[in-house]
N, CA, C and O of each residue as an XYZ file, in Angstrom:
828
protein
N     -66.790     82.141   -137.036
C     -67.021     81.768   -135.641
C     -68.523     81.719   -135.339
O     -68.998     80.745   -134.755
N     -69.350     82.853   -135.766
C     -70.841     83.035   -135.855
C     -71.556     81.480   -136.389
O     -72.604     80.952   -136.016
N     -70.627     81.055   -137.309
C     -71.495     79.860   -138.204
C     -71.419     78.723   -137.290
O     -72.335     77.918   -137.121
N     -70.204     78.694   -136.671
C     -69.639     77.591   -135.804
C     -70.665     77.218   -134.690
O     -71.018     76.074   -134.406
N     -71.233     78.786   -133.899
C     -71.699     78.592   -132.810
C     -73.840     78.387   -133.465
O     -74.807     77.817   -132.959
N     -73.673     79.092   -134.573
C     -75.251     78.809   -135.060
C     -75.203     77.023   -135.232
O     -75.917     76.384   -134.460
N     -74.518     76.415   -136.052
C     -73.996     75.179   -136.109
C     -74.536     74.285   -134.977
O     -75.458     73.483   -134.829
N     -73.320     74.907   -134.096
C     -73.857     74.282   -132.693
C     -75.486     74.392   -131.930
O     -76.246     73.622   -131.342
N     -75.475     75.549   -132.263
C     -76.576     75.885   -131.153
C     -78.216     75.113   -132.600
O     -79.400     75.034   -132.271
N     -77.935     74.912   -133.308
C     -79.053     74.377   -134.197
C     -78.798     72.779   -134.231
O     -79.730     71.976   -134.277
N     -77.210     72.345   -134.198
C     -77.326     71.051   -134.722
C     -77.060     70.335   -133.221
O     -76.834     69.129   -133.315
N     -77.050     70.765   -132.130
C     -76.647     69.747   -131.303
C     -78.011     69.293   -130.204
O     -77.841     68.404   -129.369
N     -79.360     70.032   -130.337
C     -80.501     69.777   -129.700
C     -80.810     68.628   -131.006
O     -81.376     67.609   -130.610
N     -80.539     68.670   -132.342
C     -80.628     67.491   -133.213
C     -80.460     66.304   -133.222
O     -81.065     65.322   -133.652
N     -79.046     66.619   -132.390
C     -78.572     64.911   -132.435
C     -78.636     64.735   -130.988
O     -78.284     63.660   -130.502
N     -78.990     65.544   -130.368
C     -79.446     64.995   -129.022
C     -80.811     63.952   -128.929
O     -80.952     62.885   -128.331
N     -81.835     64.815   -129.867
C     -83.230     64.370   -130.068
C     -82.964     62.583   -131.104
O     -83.570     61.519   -130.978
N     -81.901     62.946   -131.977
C     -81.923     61.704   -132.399
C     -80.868     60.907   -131.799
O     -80.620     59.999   -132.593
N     -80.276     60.837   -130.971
C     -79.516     60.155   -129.688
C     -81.155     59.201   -129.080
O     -81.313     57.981   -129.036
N     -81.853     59.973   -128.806
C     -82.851     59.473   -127.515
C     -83.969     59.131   -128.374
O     -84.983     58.809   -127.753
N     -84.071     59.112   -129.963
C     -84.867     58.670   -130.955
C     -84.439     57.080   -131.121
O     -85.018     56.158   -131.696
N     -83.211     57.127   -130.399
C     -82.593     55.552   -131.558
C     -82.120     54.594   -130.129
O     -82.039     53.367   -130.172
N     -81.838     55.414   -128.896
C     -82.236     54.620   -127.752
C     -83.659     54.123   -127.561
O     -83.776     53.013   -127.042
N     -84.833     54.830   -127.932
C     -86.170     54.836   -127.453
C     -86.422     53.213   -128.692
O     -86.941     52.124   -128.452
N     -85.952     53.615   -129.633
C     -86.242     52.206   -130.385
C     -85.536     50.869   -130.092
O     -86.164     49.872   -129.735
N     -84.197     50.896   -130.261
C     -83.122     50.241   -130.731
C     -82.831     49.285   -128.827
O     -82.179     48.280   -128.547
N     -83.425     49.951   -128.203
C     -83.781     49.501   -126.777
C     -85.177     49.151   -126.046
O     -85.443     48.931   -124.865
N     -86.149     49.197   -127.497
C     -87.498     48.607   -126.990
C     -87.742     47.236   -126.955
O     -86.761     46.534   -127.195
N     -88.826     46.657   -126.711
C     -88.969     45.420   -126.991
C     -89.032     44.547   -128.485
O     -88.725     43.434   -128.913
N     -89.813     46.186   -129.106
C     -89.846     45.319   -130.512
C     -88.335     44.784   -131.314
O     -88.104     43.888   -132.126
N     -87.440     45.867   -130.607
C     -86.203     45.058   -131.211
C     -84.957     44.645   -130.399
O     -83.854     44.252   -130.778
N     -85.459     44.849   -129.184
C     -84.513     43.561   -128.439
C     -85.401     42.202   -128.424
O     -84.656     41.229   -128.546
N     -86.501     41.913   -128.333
C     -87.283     40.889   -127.944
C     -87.519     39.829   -128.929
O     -87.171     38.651   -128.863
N     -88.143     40.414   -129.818
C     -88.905     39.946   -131.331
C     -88.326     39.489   -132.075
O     -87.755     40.179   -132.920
N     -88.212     37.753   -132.059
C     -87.119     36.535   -132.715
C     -86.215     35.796   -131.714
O     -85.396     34.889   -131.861
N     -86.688     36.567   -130.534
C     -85.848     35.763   -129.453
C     -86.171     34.265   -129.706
O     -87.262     33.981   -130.202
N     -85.323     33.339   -129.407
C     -84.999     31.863   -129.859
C     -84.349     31.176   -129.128
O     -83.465     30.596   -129.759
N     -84.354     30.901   -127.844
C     -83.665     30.363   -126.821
C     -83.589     28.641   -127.503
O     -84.427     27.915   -128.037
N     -82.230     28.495   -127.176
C     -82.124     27.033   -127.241
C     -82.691     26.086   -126.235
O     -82.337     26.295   -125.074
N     -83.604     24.959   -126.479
C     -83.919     24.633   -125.402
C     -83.584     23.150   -125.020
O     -82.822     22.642   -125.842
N     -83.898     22.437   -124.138
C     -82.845     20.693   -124.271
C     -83.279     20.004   -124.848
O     -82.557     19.018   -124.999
N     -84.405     19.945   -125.443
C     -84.831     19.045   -126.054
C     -85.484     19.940   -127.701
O     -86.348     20.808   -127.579
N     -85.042     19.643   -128.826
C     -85.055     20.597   -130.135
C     -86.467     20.304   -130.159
O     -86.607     19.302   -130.860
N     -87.727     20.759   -129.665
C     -89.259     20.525   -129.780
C     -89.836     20.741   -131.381
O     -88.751     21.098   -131.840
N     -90.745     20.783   -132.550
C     -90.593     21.426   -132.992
C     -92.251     21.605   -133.172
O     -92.809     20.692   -133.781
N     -93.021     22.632   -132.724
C     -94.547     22.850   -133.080
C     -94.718     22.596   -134.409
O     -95.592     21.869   -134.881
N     -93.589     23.405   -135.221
C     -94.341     22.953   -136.970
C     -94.734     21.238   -137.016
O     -95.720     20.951   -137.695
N     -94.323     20.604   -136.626
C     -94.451     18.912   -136.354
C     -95.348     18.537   -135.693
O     -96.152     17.807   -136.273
N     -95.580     18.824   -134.373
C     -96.457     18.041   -133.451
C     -97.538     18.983   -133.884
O     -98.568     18.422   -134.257
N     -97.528     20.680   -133.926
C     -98.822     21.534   -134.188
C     -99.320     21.209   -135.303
O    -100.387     20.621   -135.476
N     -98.224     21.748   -136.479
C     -98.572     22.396   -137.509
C     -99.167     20.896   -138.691
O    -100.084     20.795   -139.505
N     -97.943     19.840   -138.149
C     -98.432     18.538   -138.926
C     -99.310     17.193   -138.582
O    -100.095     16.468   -139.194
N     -98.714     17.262   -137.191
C     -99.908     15.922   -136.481
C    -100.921     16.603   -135.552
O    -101.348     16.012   -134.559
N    -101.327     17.913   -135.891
C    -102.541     18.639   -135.227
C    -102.646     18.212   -133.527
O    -103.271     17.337   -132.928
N    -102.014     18.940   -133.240
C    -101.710     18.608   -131.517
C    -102.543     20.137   -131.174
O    -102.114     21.238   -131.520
N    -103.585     19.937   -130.554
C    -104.013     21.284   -129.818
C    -103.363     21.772   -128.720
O    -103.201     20.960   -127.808
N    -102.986     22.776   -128.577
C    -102.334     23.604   -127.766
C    -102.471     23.198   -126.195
O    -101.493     22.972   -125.483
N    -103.532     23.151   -125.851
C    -104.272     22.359   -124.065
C    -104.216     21.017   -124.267
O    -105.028     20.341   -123.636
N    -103.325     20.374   -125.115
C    -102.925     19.087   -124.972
C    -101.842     18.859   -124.080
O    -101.766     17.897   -123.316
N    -100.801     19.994   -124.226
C     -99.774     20.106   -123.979
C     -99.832     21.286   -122.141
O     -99.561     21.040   -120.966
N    -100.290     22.397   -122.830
C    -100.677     23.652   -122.202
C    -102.247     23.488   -121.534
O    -103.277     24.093   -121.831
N    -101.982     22.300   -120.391
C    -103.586     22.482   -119.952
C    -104.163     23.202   -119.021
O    -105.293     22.966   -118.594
N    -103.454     24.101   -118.649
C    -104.290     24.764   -117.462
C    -104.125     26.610   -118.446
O    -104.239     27.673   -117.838
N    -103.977     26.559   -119.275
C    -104.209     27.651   -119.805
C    -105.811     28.507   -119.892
O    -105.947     29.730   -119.930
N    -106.825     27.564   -119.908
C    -107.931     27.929   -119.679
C    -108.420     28.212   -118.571
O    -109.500     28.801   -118.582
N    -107.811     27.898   -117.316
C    -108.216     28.020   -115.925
C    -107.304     28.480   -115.127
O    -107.689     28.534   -113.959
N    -105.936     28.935   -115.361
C    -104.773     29.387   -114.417
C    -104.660     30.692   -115.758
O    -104.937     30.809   -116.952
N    -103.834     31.817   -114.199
C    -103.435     32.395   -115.305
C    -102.129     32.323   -115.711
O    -101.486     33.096   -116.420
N    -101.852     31.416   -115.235
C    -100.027     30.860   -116.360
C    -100.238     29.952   -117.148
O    -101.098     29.218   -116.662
N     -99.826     29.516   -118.362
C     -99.735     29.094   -119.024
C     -98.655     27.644   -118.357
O     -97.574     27.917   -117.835
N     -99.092     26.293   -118.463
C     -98.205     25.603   -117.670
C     -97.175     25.308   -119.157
O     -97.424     25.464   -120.353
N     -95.976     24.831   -118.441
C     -95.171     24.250   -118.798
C     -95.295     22.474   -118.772
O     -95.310     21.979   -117.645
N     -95.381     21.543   -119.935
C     -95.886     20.109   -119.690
C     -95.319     19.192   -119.186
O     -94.483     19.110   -120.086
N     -94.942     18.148   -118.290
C     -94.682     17.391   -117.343
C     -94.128     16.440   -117.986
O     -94.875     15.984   -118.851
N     -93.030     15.904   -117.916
C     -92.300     14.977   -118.782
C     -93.063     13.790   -119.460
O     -92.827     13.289   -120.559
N     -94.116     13.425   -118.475
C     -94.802     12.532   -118.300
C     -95.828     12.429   -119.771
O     -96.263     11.370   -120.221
N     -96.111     14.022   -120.455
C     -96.710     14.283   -121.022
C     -96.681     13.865   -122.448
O     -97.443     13.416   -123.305
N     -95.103     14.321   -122.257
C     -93.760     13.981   -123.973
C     -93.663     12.517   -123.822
O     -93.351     11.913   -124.848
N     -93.897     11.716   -122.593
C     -93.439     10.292   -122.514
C     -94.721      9.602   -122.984
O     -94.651      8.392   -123.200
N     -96.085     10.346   -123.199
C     -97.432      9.734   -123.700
C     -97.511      9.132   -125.022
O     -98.370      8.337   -125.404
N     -96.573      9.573   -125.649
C     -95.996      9.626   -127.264
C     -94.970      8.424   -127.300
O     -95.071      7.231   -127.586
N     -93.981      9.216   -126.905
C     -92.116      8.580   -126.514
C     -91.695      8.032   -126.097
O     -90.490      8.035   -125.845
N     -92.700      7.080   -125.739
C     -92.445      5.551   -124.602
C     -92.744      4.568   -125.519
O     -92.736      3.351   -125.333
N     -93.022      5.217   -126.583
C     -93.331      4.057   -128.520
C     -92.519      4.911   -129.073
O     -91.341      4.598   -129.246
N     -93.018      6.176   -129.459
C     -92.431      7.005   -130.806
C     -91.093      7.037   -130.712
O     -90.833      6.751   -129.544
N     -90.018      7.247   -131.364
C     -88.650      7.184   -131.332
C     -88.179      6.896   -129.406
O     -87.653      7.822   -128.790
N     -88.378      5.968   -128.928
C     -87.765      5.971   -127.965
C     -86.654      5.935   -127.772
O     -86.290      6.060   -126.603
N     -86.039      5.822   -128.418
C     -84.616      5.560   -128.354
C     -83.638      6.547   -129.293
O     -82.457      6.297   -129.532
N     -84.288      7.587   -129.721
C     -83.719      9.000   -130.288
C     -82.625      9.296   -129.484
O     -82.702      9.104   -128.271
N     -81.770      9.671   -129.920
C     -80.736     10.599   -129.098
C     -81.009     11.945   -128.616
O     -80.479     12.585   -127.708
N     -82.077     12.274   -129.529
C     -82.281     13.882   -128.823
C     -83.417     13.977   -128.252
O     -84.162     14.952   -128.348
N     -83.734     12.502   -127.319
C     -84.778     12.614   -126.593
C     -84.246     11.679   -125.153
O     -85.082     11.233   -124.368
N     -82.899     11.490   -124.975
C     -81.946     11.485   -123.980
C     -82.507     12.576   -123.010
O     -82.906     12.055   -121.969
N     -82.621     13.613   -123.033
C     -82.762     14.410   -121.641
C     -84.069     14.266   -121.585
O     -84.441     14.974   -120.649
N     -85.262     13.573   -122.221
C     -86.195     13.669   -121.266
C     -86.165     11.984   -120.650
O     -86.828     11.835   -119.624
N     -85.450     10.709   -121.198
C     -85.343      9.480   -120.683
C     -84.852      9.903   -119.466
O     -85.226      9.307   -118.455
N     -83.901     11.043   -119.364
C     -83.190     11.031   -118.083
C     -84.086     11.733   -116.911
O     -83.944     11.535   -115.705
N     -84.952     12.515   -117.471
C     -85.973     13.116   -116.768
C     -86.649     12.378   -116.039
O     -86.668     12.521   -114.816
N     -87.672     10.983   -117.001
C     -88.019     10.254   -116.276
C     -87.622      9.447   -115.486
O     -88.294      8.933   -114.592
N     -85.938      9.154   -115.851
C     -85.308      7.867   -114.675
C     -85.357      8.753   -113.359
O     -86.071      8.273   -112.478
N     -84.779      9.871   -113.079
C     -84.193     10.671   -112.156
C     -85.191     11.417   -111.419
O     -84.953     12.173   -110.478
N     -86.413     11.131   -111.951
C     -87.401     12.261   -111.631
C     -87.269     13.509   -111.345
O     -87.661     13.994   -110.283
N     -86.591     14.279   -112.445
C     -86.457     15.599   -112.120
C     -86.961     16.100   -113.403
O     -86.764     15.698   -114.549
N     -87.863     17.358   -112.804
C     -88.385     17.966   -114.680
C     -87.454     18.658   -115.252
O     -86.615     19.415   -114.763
N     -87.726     18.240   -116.689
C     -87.009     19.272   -118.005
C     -86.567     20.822   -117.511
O     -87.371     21.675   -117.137
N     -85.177     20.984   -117.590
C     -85.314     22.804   -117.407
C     -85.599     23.632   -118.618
O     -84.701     24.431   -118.884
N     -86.712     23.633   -119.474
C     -87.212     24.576   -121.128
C     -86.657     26.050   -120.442
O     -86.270     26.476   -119.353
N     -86.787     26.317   -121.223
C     -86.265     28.372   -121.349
C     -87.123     29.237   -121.397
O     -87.018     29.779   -122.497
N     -87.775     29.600   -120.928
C     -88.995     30.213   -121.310
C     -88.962     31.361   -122.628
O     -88.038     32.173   -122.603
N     -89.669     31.413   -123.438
C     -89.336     32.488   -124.581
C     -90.054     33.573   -123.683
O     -89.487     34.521   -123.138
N     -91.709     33.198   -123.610
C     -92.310     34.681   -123.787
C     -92.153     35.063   -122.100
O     -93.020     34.745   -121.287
N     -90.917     35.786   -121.738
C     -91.308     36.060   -120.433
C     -91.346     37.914   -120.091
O     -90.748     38.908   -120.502
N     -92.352     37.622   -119.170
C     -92.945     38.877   -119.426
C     -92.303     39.327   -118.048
O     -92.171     38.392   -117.259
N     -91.873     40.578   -117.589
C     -90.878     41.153   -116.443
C     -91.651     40.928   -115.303
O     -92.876     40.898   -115.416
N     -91.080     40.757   -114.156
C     -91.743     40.574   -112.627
C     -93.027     41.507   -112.213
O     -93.993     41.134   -111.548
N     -92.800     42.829   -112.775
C     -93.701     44.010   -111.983
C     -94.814     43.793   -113.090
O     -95.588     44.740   -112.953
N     -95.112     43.237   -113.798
C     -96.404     43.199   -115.087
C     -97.096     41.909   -114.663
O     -96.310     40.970   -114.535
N     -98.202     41.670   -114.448
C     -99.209     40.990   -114.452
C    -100.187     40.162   -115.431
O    -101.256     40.700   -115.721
N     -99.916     38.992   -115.917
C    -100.949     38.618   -117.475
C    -101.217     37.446   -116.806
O    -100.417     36.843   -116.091
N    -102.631     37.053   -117.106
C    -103.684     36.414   -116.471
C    -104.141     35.461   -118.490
O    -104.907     35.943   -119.325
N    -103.576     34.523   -118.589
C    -103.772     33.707   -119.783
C    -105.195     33.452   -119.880
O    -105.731     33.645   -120.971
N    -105.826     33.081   -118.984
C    -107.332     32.007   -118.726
C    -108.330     33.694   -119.233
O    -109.001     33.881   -120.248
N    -108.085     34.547   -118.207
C    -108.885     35.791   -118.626
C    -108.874     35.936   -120.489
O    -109.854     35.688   -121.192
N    -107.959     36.243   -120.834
C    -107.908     36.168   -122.127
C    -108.052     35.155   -123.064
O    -107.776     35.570   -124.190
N    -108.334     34.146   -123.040
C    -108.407     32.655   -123.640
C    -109.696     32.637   -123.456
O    -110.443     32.401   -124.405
N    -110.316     32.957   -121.824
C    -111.925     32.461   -122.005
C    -112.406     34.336   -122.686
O    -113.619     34.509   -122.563
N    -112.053     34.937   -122.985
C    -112.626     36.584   -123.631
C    -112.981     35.877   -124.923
O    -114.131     35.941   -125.357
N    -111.728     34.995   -125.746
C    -111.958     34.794   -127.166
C    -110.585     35.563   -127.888
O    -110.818     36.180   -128.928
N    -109.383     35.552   -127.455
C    -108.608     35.904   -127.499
C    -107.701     34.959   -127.903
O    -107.051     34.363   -127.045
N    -107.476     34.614   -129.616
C    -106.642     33.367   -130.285
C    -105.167     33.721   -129.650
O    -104.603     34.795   -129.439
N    -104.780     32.326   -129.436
C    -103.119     31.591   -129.188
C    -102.149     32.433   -129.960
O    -101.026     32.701   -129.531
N    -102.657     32.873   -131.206
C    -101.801     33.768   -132.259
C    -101.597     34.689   -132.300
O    -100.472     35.104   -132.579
N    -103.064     35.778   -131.918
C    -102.572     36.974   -131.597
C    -101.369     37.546   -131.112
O    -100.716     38.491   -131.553
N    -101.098     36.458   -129.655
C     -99.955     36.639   -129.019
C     -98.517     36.131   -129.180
O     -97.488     36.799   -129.080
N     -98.649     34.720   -129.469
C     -97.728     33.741   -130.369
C     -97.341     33.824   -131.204
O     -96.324     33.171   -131.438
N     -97.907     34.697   -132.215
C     -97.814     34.055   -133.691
C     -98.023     33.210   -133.807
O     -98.533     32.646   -132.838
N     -97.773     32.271   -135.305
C     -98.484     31.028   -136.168
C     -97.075     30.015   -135.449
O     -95.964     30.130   -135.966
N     -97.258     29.181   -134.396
C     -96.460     28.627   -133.540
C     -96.659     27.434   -134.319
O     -95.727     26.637   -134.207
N     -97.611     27.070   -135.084
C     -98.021     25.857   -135.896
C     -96.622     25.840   -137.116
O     -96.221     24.852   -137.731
N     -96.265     26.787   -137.170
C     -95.425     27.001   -138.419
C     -94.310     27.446   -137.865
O     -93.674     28.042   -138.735
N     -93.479     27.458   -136.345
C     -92.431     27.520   -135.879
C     -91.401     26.243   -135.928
O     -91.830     25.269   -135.309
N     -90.601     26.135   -136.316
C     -89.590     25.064   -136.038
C     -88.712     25.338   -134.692
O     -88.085     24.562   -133.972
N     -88.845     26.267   -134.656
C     -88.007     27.148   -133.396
C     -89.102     27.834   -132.698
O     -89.678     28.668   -133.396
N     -89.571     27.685   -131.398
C     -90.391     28.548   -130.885
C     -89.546     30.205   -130.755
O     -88.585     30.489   -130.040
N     -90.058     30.803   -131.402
C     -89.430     32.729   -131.732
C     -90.750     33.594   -130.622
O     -91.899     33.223   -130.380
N     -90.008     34.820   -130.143
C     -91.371     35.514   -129.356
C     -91.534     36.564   -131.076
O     -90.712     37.261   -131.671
N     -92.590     36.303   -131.296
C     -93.389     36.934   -132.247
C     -93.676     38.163   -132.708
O     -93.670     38.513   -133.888
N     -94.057     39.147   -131.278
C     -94.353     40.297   -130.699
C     -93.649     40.791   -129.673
O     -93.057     39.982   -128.959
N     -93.562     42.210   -129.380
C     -93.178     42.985   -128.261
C     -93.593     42.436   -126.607
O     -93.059     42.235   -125.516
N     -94.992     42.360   -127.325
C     -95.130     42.056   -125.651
C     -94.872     43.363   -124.318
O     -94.570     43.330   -123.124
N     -95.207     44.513   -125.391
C     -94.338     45.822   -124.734
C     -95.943     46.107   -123.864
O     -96.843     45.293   -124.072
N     -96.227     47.452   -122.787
C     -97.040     47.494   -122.285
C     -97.425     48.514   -123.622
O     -98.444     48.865   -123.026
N     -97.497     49.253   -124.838
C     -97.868     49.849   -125.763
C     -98.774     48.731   -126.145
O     -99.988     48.634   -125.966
N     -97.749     47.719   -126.836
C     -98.686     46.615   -127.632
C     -99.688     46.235   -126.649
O    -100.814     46.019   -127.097
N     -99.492     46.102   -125.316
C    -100.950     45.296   -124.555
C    -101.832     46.415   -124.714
O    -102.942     45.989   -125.035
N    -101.809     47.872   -124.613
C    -102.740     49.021   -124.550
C    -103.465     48.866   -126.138
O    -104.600     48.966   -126.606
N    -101.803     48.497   -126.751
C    -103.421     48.812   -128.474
C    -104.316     47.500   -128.476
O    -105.153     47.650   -129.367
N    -104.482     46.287   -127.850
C    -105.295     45.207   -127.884
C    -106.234     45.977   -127.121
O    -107.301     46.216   -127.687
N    -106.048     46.475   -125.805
C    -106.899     46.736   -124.568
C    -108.240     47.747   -125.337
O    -109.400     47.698   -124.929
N    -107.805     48.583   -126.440
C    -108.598     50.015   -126.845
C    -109.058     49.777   -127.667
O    -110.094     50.360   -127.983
N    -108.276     48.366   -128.764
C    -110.087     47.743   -129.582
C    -108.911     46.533   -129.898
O    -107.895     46.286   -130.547
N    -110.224     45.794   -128.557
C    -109.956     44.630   -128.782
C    -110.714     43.392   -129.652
O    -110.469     42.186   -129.613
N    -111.569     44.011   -130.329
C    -112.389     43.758   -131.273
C    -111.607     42.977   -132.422
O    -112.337     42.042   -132.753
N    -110.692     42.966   -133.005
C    -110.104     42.252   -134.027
C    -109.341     41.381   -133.799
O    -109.041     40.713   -134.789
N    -108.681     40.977   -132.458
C    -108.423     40.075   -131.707
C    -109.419     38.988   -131.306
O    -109.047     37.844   -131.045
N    -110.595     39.346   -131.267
C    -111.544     38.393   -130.697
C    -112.013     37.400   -131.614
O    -111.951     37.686   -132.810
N    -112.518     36.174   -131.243
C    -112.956     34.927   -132.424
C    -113.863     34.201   -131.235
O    -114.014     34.481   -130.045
N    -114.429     33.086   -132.125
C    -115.500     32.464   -130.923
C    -114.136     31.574   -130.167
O    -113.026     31.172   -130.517
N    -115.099     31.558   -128.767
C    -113.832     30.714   -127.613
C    -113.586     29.274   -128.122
O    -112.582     28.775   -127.614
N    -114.027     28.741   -128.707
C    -113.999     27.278   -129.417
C    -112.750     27.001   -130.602
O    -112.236     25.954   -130.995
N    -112.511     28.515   -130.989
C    -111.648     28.882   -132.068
C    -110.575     29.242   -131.762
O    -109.678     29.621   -132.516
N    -110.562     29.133   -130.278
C    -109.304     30.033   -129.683
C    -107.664     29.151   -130.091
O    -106.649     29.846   -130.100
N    -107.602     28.290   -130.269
C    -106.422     27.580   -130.333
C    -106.452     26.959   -132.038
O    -105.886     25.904   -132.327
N    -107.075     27.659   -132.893
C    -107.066     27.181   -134.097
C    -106.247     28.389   -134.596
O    -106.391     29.610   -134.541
N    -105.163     27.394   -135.200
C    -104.200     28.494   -136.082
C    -104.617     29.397   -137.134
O    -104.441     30.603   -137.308
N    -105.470     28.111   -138.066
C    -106.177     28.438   -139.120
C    -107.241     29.656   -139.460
O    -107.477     30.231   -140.523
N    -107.669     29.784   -138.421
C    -109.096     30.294   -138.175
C    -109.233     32.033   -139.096
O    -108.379     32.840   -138.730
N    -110.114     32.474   -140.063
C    -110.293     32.992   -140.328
C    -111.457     34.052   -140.313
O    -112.512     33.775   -140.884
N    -111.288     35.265   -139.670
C    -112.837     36.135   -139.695
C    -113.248     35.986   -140.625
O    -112.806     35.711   -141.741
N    -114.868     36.300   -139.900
C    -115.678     36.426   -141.454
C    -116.119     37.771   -141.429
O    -115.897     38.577   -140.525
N    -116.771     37.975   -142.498
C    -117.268     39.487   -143.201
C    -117.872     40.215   -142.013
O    -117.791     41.411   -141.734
N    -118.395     39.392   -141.478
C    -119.439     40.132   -140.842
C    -118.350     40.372   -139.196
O    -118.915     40.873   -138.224
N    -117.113     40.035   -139.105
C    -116.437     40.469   -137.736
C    -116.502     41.334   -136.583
O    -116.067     41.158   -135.444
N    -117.268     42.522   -137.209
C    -117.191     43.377   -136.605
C    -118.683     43.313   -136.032
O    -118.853     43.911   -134.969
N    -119.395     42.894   -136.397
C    -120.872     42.742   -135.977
C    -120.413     41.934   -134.692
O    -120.539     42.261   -133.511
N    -119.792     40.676   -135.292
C    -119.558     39.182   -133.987
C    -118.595     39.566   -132.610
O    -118.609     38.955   -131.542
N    -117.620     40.956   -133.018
C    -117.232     41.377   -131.903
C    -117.699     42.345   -131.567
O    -116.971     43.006   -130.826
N    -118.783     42.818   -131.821
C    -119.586     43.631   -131.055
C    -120.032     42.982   -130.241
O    -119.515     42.853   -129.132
N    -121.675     42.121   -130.810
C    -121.834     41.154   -129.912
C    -121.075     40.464   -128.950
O    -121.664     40.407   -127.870
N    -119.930     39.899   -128.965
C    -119.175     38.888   -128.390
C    -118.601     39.916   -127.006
O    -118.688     39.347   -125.918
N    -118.050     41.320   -126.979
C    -118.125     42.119   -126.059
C    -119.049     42.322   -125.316
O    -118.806     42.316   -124.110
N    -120.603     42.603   -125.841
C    -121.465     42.737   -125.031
C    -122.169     41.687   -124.392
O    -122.966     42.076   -123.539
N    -122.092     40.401   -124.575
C    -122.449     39.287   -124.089
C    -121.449     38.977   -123.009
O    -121.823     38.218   -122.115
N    -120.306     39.431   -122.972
C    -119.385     38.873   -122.154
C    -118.708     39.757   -121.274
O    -117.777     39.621   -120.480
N    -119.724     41.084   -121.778
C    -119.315     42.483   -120.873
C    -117.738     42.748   -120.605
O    -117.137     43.062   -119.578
N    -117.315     42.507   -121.891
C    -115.737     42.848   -122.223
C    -115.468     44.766   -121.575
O    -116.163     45.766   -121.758
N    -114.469     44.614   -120.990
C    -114.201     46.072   -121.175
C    -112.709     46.602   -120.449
O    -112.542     47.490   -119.612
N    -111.334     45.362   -121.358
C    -110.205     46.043   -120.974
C    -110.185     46.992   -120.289
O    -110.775     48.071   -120.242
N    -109.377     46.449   -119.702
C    -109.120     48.113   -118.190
C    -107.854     48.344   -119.303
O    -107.426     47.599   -120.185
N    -107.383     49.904   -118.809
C    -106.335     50.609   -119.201
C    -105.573     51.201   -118.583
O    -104.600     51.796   -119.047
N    -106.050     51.101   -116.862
C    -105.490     51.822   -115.907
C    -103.945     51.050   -115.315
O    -103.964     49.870   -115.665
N    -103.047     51.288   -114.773
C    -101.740     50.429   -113.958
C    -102.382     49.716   -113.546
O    -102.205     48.687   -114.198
N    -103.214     49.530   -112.685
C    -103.432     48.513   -111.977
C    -103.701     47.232   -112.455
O    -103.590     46.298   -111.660
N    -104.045     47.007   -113.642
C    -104.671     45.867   -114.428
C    -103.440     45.338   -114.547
O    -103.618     44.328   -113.866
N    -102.365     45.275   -114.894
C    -101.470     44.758   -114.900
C     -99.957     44.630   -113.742
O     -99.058     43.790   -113.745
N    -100.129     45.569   -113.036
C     -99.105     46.859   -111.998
C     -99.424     45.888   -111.128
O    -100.493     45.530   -111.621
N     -99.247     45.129   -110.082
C     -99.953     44.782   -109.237
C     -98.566     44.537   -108.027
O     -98.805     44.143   -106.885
């Protein structure tokens, strides 16, 4: 009876702790979020327009440098192409119908970030803050996937050195782009020229 209740009294703060070990994960972002893949109406595919006919990102996404949302592109945009390129595709039916009807595309949004959180794209784009960091290699998506958490953890470890994130602003939408040796020198500099200094407090995002 002694063993029964040592048993208890040792093994059940155990599986309590690993009860709220495997909620704390198994209910975060990194693994509810990360591969999300929404179907969307029209099968887009970045590996194609990004990754193969080099489409820059603010071709599509132009107010990313100056808003802080990231826009969504205007039918008008896909029809710059698609009024020659396969016009007459079948799986480019919902945007013909877009333009007869004038009503925009409804896309799905992948990366959506919850109502009470705050992200300002243009702030981070003009810092020097690559498309990938946050995206992943979208050049090499056939399926736009969310990449990352996107959790407020992951925004805190960018915020506390954001130094390896950073590249020149010219570089910001290059998939390719590789640091050089000297990185840590260029984001030194590149902070102090631009008087970088992530906030960490709620409010930066809390609003």
């Amino acid at each position: 009876m002694n063993r029964v209740v040592l048993v208890l009294a040792l093994g059940g703060p155990a599986l309590g702790l690993l009860a709220v070990a495997g909620a704390w994960y198994f209910f975060s972002p990194e693994f509810t979020d990360v591969g999300y893949a929404p179907e969307q109406p029209i099968p887009y595919s970045h590996e194609l327009h990004v990754g193969e006919l080099g489409l820059d990102c603010r071709y599509c996404h132009v107010s990313v440098e100056v808003s802080p949302v990231s826009n969504i592109p205007p039918t008008q945009t896909c029809m710059n192409c698609h009024s020659v390129i396969k016009r007459d595709s079948e799986l480019l039916a919902p945007l013909r119908e877009s333009i007869a009807e004038n009503k925009p595309l409804r896309w799905v949004r992948v990366h959506n970030l919850p109502d009470y959180s705050f992200f300002n794209h243009s702030i981070h784009v003009n810092a020097g803050v690559g498309c990938v960091s946050c995206h992943g290699n979208i050049d090499e998506m056939e399926v736009v996937f969310q990449a990352e958490p996107l959790s407020m953890g992951w925004c805190l470890d960018c915020h506390r050195n954001p130094a390896q994130h950073l590249r020149p602003t010219e570089e910001v939408t290059n998939m390719d782009w590789i640091p050089s040796r000297d990185h840590a020198e260029f984001a030194a500099r590149m902070i102090e020229e631009k008087n970088l200094a992530p906030p960490e407090d709620c409010a930066a995002c809390h609003r």
